[in-house]
C-alpha positions in Angstrom: 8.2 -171.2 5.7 10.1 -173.3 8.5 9.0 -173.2 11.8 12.4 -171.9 12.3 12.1 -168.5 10.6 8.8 -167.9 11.7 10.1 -167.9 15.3 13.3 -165.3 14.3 10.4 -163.3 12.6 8.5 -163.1 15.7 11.1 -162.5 18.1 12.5 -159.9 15.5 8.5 -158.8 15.8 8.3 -158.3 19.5 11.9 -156.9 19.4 10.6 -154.1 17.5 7.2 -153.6 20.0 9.6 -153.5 22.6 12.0 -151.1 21.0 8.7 -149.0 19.5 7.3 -149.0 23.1 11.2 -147.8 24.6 11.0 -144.8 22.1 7.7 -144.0 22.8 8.2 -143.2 26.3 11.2 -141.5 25.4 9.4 -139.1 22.7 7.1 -139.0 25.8 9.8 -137.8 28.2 11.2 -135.4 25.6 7.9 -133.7 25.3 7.4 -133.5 29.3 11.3 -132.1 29.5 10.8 -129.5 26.1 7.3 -128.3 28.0 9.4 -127.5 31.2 12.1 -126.0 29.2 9.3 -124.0 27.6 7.7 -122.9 31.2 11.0 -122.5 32.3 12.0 -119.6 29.7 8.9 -117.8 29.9 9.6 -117.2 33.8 13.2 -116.4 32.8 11.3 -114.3 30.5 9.4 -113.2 33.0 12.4 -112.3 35.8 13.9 -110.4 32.8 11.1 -107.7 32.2 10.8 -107.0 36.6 14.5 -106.9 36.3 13.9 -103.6 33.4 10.6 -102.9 34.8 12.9 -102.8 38.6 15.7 -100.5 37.1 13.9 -98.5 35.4 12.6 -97.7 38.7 16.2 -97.6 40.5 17.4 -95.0 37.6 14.3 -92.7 38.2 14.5 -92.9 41.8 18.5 -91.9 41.6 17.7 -89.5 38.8 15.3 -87.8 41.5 17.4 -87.9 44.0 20.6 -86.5 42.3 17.7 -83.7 41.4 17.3 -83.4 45.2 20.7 -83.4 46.1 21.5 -80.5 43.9 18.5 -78.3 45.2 20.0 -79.0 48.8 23.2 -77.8 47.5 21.7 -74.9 46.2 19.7 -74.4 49.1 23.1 -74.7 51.1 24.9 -72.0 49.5 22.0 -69.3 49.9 22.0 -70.2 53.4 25.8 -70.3 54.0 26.3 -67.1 51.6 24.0 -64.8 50.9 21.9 -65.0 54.5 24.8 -65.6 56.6 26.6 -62.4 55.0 23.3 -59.6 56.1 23.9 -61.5 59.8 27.4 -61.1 59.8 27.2 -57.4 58.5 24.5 -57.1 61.2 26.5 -58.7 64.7 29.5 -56.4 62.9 27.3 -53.3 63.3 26.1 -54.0 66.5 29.5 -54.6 68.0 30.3 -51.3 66.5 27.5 -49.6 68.0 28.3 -50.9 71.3 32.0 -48.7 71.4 30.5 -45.6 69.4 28.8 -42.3 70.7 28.6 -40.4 67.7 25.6 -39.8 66.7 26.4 -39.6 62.8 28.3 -42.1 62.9 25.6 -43.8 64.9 23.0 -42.9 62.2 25.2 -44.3 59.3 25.2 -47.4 61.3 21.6 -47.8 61.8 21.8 -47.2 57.3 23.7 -50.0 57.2 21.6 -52.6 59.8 18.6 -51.2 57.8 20.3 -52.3 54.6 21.6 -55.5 55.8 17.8 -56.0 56.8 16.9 -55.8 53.9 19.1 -58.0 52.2 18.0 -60.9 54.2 14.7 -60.1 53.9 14.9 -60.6 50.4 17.5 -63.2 50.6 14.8 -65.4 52.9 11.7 -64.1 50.4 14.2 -65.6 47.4 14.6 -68.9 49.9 11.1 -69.6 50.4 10.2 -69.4 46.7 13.1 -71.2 46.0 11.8 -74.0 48.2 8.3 -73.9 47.5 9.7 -74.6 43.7 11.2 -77.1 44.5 8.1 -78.4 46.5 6.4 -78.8 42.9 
């Protein structure tokens, strides 16, 4: 062989080292970049679960308080409707009371605060096991 060639093949030679030693440290910087993508999904991965884990939460804790929200209303309209009616009938009576000096009439008046007594008695019994319901 002539000096000539040898010196193509060895510069062709050291070429190929040279490329060989370029795509090494490329394969080498794929595999660094691919191991961050890799740690990189499983956080992403990891941010996705909290996020279901998180609203899961969120829909319980709206789900409880719609729950709580419709026991106030409901607590609401025994207040405003059937307790406020016994008062009403009550301060009615009494203002009545206040003009009359029959005694029968009197007397039918006294049936009717007893009755109206009684209502919210029961009415506030019905509250407070309402509420202690609700409690549980």
């Amino acid at each position: 062989m002539n000096e000539k060639k040898v010196r193509e093949l060895l510069e062709a030679h050291n070429n190929l080292i040279l490329l060989h030693r370029a795509l090494l440290k490329c394969a080498e910087e794929l595999s660094k970049s691919n191991s961050e993508l890799v740690f990189e999904q499983d956080e992403k991965e990891k941010r996705a679960e909290e996020l279901i884990d998180t609203n899961a939460e969120l829909q319980k804790a709206n789900d409880y308080q719609d729950l709580h929200v419709g026991d106030m209303e409901d607590l609401m309209f025994v207040i405003s409707h059937k307790i406020r009616q016994p008062v009403a009938h009550l301060l009615g009576i009494a203002n009545l009371l206040e003009l009359e000096n029959d005694a029968i009439e009197m007397k039918k008046m006294l049936g009717m605060i007893k009755k109206s007594a009684l209502e919210l008695d029961r009415f506030t019994e019905q509250l407070s096991d309402m509420i202690h319901r609700k409690k549980k």
